[in-house]
C-alpha positions in Angstrom: 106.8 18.8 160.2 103.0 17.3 160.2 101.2 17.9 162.8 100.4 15.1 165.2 97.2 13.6 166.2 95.8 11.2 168.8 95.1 8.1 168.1 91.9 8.0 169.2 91.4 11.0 166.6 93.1 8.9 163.7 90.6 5.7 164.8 87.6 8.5 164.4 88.3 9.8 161.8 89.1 6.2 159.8 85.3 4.9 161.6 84.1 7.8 159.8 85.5 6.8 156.3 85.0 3.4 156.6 81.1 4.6 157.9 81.0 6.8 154.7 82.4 3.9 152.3 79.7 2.0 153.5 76.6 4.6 152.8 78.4 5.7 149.4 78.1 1.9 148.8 76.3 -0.9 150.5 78.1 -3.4 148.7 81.2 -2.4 151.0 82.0 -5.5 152.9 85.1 -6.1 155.5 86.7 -9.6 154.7 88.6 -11.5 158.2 90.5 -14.7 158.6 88.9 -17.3 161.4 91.8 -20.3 161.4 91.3 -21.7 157.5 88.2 -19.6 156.9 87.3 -16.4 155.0 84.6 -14.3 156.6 82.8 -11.2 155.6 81.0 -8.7 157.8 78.5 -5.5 157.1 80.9 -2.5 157.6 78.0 -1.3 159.9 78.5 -4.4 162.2 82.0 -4.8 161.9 83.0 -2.3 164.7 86.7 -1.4 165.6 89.6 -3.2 164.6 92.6 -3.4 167.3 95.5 -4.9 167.5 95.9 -8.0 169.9 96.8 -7.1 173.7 97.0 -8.6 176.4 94.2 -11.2 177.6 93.4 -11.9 181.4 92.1 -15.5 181.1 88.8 -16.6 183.0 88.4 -19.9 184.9 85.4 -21.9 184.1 84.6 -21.4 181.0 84.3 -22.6 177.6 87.7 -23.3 175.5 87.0 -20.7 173.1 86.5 -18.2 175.4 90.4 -16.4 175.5 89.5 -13.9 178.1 89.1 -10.3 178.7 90.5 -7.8 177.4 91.3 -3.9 178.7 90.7 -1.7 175.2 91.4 2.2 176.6 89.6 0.8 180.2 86.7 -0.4 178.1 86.6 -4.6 179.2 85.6 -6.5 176.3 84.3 -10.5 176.5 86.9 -12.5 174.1 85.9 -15.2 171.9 88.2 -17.3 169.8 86.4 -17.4 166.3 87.6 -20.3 165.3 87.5 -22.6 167.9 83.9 -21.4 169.0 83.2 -23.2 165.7 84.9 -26.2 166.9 87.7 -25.8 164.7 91.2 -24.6 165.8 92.2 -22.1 167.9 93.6 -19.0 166.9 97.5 -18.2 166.9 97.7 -15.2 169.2 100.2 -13.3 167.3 101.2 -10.0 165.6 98.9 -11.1 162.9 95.9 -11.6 164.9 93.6 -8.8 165.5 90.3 -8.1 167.8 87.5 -7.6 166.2 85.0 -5.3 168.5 81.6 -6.6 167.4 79.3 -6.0 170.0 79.9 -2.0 170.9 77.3 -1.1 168.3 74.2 -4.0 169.7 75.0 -2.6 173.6 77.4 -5.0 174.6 81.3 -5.5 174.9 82.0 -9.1 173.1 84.9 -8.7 170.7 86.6 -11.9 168.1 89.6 -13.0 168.0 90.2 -13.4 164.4 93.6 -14.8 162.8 94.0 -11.6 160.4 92.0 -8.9 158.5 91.5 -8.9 155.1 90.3 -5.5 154.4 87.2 -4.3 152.1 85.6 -6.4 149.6 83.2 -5.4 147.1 80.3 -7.9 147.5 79.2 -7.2 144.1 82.6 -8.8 143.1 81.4 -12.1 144.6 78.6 -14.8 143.5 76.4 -15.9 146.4 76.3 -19.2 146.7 74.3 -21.9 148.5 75.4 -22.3 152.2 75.9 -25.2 153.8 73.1 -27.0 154.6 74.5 -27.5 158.4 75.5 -23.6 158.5 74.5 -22.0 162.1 71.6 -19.4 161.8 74.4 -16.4 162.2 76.0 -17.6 158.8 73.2 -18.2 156.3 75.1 -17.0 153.4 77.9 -17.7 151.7 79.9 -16.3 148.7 82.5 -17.6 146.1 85.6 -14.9 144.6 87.3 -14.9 141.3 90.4 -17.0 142.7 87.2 -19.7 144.2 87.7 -19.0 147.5 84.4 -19.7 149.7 83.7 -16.4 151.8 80.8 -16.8 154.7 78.9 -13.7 155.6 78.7 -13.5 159.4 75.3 -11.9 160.4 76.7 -10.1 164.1 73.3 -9.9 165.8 72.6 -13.0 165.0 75.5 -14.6 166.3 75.0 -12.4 169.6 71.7 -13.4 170.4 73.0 -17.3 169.8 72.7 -18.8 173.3 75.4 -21.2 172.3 77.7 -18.3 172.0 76.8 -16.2 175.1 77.0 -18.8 177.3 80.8 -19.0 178.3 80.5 -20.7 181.8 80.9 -24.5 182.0 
């Protein structure tokens, strides 16, 4: 019989893989679902990946802000992706995943993102021109083989936005 590990030794030792895909080679991207929208992420900035649990909403605040969230009695701010950008909210469902952005700038702000799309190879993409009316925190933007339009999502940008830390109405 295998032997049995934790999960919190699994999640290290998949963090350290992912951490040593990404030094082996910088073009390693990770590639997420917002609503109708393809996102890619630095694997240094992308943080942990868990599954959706439960939220405890928060009165007076924005629409896109789902809640808090308890990851192993960590809290973690919760921001709908998608409707943040004014688009539609996410589908909390067994697709959906948290994205844990903020652990590695000092803070606890995670996405809600609709699914992951696992590593992409940016070198496999042709940058594009972004759109004009792009927010600061997505400056870039990519096209695939199948001319899909990827957006690269710079994650300490988009935590120093005030627009985005400001969840209070």
């Amino acid at each position: 019989m295998a032997k049995k590990g934790s999960l919190r030794e699994f999640q290290a030792h998949l963090a350290k893989q992912l951490a040593g895909a990404g030094e082996r080679s910088a073009a390693g991207l990770l590639g997420v679902q917002a609503g109708g929208e393809y996102w890619l992420l630095s694997l240094s900035d992308s943080g942990e990946i868990v599954p959706l649990t439960p939220l405890t909403g928060v009165p007076l605040t924005q629409p896109w802000f789902v809640g808090i969230a308890n990851i192993r009695g960590s809290l973690y701010a919760v921001a709908d992706f998608s409707a943040f950008q004014g688009r539609e909210a996410t589908p909390q469902n067994a697709s959906s995943r948290l994205l844990l952005i903020g652990t590695r700038h000092g803070n606890n702000a995670a996405l809600l993102v609709t699914r992951m799309l696992g590593l992409r190879n940016v070198e496999a993409l042709k940058q594009i021109a972004a759109d004009p009316d792009a927010p600061h925190w997505a400056d870039k933007a990519y096209m695939d083989s199948d001319g899909r339009r990827w957006k690269m999502l710079n994650v300490a940008a988009l935590l120093a936005d005030d627009q985005f830390m400001e969840i209070g109405v």
